[in-house]
N, C-alpha and C positions, 0 to 999 in steps of 0.2 A: 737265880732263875735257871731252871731246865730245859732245855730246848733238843727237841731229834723230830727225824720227819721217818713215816713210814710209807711201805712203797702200797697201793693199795688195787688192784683191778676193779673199776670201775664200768659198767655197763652204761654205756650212752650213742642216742638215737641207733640202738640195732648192734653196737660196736663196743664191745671190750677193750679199754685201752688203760694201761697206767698212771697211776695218778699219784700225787705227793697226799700225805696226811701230816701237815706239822701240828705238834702238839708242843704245850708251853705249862709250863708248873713252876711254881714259888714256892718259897717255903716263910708263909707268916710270922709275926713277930712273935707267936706265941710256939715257935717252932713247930707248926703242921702244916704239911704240902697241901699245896692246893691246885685244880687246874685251873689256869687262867683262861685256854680257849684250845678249839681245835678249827685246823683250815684247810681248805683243801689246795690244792694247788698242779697246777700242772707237771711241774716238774719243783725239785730242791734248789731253787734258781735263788742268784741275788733279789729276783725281784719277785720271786714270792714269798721270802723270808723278810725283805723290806716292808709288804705289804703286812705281813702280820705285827712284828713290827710295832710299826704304824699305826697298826689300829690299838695295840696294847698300849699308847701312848697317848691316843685320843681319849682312850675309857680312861687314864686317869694315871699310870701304872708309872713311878717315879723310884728314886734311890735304888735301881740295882746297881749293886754292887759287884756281883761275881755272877759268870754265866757258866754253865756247864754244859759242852756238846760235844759232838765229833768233829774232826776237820777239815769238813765238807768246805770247800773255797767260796762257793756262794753266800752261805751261812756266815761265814767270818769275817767278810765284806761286807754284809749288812749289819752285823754284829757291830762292827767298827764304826760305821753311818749312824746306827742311830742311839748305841750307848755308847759314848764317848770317856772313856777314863774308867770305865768297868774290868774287873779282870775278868777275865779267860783261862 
């Protein structure tokens, strides 16, 4: 699994403000990437990476094995939460 978030200016009620965009890709058994989803988030927080996450785990999303990101601290704390035994 691939995981990074980007930073993105977002327009809401009147107001320009920054916003996360994580984005989430696998790589299938037949070896091609795939994106799994994109979210938006307020900030690269444990708890909007938890949230995504989360819902990748509800739709179904099991046996990862290895994650690829940067060493965002929130990301890696959620990382840790809720793939347990995955490398990094």
């Amino acid at each position: 699994m691939i995981v990074d978030a980007l930073v993105l200016k977002i327009r809401e009620n009147g107001a320009v403000r920054p916003r996360s965009g994580c984005v989430v890709t696998s790589v299938n058994e037949t070896g091609y990437r795939e994106i799994l989803g994109f979210w938006l988030g307020d900030s690269e927080s444990e708890r909007t990476w938890t949230t995504v996450f989360t819902d990748l785990k509800d739709r179904g999303l099991t046996g990862v094995d290895l994650v690829v990101s940067d060493d965002h601290r929130g990301l890696r704390n959620a990382l840790e939460r809720q793939f347990q035994g995955a490398s990094w």
